[in-house]
C-alpha positions in Angstrom: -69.6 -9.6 80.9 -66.3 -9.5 82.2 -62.9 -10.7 81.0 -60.2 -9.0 78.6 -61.2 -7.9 75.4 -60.5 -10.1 72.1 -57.4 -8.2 71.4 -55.5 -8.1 74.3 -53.4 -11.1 74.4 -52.1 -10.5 71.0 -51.7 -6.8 72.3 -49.8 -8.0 75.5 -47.6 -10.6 73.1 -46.4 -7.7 70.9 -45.6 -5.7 74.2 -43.5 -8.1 74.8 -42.0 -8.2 71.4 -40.9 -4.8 71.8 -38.9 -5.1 74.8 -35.0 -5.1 74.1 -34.5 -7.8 76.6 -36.9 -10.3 75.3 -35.6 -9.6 72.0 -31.9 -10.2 72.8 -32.7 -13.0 74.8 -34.6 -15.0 72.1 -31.1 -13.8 69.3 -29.2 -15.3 71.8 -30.4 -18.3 72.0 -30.6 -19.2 68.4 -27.0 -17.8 67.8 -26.0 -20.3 70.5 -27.9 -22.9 68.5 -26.2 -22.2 64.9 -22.8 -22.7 66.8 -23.8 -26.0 67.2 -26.0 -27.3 64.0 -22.6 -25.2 62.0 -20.7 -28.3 64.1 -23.1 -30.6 62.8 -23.3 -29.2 59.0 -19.9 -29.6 58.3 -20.4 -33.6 58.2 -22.3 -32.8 55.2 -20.9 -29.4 53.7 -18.0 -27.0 53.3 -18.1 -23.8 56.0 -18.9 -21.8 52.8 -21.6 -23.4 51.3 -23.4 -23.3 54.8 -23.0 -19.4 55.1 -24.4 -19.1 50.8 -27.3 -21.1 51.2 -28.5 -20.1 54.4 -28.8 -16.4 53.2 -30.3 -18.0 49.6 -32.7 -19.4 51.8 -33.4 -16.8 53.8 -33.8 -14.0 51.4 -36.3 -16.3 49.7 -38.7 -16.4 52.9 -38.4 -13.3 53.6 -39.2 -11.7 50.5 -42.6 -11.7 50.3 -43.4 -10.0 54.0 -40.6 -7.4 53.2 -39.8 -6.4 49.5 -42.5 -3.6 50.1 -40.8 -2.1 53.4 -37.6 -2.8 51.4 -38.8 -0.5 48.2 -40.3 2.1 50.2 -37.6 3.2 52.5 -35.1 2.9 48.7 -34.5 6.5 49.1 -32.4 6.1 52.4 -31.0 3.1 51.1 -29.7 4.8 48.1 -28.4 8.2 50.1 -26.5 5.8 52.6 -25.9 3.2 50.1 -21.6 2.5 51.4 -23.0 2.3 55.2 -25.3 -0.1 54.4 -22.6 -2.0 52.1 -20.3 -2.0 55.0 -22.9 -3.2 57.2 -24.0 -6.0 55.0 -20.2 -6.9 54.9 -19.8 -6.9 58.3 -23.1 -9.2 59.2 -23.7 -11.4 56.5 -21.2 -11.9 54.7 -18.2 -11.8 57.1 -19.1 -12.8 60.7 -21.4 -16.3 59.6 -19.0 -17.2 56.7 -16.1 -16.8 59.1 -17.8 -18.8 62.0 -18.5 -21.6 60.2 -15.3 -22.0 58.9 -14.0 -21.7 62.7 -15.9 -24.4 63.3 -13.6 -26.2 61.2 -10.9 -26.2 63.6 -12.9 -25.2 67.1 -15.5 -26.5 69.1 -19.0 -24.8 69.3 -18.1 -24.5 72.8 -14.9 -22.1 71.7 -16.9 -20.2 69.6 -19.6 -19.5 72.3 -16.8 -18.2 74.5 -15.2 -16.0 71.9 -18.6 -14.5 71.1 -18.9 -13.3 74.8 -16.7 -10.4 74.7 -18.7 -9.2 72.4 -19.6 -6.6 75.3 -15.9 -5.7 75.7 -15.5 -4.7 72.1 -18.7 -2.9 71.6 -18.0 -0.8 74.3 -13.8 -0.4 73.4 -15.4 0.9 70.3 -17.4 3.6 71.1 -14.9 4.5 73.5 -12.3 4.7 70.5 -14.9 7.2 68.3 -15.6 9.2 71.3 -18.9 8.1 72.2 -17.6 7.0 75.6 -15.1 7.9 78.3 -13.3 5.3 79.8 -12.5 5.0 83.5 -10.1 2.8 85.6 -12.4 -0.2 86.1 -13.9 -0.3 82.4 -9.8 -0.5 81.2 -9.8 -3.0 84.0 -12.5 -4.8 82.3 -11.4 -4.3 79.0 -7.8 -6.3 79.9 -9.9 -9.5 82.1 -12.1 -9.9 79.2 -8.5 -10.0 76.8 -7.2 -12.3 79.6 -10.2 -14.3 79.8 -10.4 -14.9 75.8 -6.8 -15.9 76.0 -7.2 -18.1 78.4 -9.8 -20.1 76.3 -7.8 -19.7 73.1 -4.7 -21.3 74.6 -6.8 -24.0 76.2 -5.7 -22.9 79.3 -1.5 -24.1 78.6 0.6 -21.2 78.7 3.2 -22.7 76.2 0.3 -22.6 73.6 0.2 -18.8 73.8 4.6 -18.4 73.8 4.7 -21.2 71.4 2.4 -19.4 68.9 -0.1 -22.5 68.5 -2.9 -21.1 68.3 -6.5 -22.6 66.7 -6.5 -20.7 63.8 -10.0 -21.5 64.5 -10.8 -19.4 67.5 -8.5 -16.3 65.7 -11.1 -16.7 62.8 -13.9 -16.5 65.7 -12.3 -13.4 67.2 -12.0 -11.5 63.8 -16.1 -12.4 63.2 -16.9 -11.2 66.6 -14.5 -8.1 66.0 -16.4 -7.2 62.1 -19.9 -8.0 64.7 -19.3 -5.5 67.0 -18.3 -2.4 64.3 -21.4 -3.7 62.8 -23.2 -3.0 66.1 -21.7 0.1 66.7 -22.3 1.4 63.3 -26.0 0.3 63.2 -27.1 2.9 65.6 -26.1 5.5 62.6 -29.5 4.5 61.4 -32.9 5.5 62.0 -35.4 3.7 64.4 -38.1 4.6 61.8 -36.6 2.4 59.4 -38.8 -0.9 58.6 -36.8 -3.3 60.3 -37.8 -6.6 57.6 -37.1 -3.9 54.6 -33.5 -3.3 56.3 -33.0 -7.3 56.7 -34.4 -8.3 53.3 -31.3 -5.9 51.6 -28.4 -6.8 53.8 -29.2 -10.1 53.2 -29.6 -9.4 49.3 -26.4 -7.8 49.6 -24.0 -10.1 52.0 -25.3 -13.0 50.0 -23.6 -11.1 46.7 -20.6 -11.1 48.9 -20.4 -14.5 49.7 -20.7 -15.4 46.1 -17.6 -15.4 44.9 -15.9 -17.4 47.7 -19.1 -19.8 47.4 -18.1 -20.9 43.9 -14.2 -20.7 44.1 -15.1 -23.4 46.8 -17.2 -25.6 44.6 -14.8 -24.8 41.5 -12.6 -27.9 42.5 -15.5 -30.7 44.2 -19.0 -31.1 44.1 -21.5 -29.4 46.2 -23.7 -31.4 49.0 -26.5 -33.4 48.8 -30.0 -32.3 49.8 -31.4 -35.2 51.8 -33.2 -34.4 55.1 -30.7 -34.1 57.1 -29.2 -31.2 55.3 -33.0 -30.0 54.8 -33.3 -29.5 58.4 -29.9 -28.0 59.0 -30.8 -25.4 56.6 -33.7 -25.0 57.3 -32.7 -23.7 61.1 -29.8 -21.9 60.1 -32.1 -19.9 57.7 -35.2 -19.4 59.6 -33.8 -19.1 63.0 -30.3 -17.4 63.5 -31.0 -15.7 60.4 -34.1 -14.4 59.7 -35.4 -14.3 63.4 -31.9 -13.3 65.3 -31.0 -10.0 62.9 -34.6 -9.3 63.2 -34.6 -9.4 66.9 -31.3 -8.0 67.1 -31.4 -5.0 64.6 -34.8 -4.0 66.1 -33.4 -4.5 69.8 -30.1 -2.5 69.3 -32.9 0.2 67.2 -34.3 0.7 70.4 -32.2 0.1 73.0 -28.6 0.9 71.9 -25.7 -0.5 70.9 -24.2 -1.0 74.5 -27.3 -2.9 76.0 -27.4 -5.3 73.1 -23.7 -6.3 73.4 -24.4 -7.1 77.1 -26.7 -10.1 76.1 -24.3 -11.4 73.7 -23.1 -13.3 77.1 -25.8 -15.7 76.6 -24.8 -16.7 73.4 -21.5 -18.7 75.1 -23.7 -20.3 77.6 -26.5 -21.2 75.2 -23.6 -22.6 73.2 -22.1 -24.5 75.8 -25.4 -25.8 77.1 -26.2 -27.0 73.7 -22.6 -28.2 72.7 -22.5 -30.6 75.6 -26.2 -32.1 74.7 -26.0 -32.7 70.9 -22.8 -32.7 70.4 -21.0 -34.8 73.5 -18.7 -31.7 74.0 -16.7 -31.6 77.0 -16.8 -28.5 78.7 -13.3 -28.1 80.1 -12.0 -26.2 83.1 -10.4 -23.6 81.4 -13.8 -22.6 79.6 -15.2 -22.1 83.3 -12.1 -20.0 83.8 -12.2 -18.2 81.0 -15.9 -17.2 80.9 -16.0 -16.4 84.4 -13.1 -13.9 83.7 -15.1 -12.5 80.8 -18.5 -12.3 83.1 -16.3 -10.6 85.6 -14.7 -8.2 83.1 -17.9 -7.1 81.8 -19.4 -6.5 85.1 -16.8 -4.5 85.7 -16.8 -1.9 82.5 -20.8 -1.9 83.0 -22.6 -1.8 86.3 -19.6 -1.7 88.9 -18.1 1.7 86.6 -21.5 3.5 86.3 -21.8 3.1 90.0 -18.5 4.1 90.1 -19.2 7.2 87.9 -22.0 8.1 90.0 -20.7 8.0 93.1 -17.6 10.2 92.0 -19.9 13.0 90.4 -21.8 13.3 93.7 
């Protein structure tokens, strides 16, 4: 009898669950997403309360599939206890908290666009702490993808950047992406060994103790949301999708692939942002987004595959 034997399509589906590409791809796309149900959520709920109770919700989940991983590997957590506070920081409490509250002021659109020089500041970074050398076209790169950003900040009116009118919005968005990129950077520091559900099951536990305190000065002066279904299905997303399964897929993709290849695919989160934006949300996507991302695109190409072809040919 022949055929495949009983265990290789589940075989051939974890293959592809540990290739850094399909990984990044699938972060991506619901990153892109939570741009746009955080648009939606604030009809309901503050910025805040979005970022508490999606990591409440989350931990909750995933605590039963990892608080095993999580207790074994306690001895690394406990030697490297302030990296992994800082990374938790960095993550969960500081770049969702903050991009929710953009969203406040910005369009999910804006906050796709912002998140695409992710790339740019990755890579500025580990040129910074030595890990990198920098040549002509990837500080090329590094000032189109500044450009490009503001560009889209300034909705493409000059007099917005010299008149200091800024969203305060899309500066919240470009300090989030900022604290995501050291995060990035820092999170190739750790092990590949290192159960990936354990690792997400304590940042979680830990960002969600630093979101706390702003959570309930927020609350301190109105009262919280309603649960209805509506607000059921936002969180239930937000917690299940960009949380759970986007750090998962991320933290294990940037585990085996780098830091650098990762912050290449955060691209997609602007155009899965956009794409979504215009759909659900009636967003117009504006000539100075295509501007502006096309800048960024160009930038990135440049300080990526145009300067290692660069290198190359120069060391031959």
């Amino acid at each position: 009898m022949t055929g495949l034997p009983t265990g290789a399509p589940r075989s051939r589906a974890r293959h592809w669950f540990e290739l850094p590409a399909v990984l990044l791809v699938l972060a991506t796309l619901f990153w892109g997403g939570n741009a746009v149900v955080g648009k939606l959520a604030l009809n309901y709920m503050s910025g805040i309360e979005l970022s508490f109770w999606r990591w409440v919700l989350a931990f909750v989940i995933l605590l039963p599939f990892a608080w095993r991983p999580c207790l074994r590997d306690l001895g690394y957590y406990r030697r490297h206890r302030w990296l992994l506070l800082f990374l938790a920081l960095l993550s969960v409490s500081l770049y969702n908290s903050l991009q929710y509250v953009a969203l406040q002021w910005t369009s999910a659109i804006n906050v796709g666009v912002v998140s695409a020089t992710m790339p740019l500041e990755v890579f500025l970074l580990t040129w910074l702490l030595g890990q990198e050398r920098a040549n002509w076209l990837q500080k090329l790169g590094l000032l189109l993808a500044l450009l490009g950003v503001g560009w889209v900040v300034a909705r493409g009116q000059l007099q917005v950047l010299t008149g200091l009118q800024l969203n305060p919005g899309d500066l919240l968005m470009l300090t989030a992406v900022f604290g995501f990129a050291i995060y990035s950077v820092l999170m190739r520091k750790l092990p590949r060994e290192l159960d990936k559900l354990g690792l997400l099951l304590l940042l979680i536990f830990i960002g969600s103790i630093g979101i706390l305190p702003f959570y309930l000065w927020d609350i301190s002066s109105r009262e919280t949301f309603t649960l209805n279904t509506d607000t059921a299905l936002i969180l239930g997303y937000v917690a299940i999708f960009p949380s759970l399964l986007s750090y998962y897929f991320w933290n294990k993709a940037v585990l085996l692939g780098g830091a650098n290849q990762a912050g290449l695919f955060t691209n997609l989160i602007s155009v899965f942002a956009s794409l979504l934006a215009v759909i659900f949300l009636g967003e117009a996507f504006r000539s100075y987004h295509v501007i502006g991302m096309t800048t960024i695109f160009v930038a990135i190409l440049l300080a990526t595959y145009v300067s290692k072809w660069y290198s190359l040919r120069q060391s031959r």
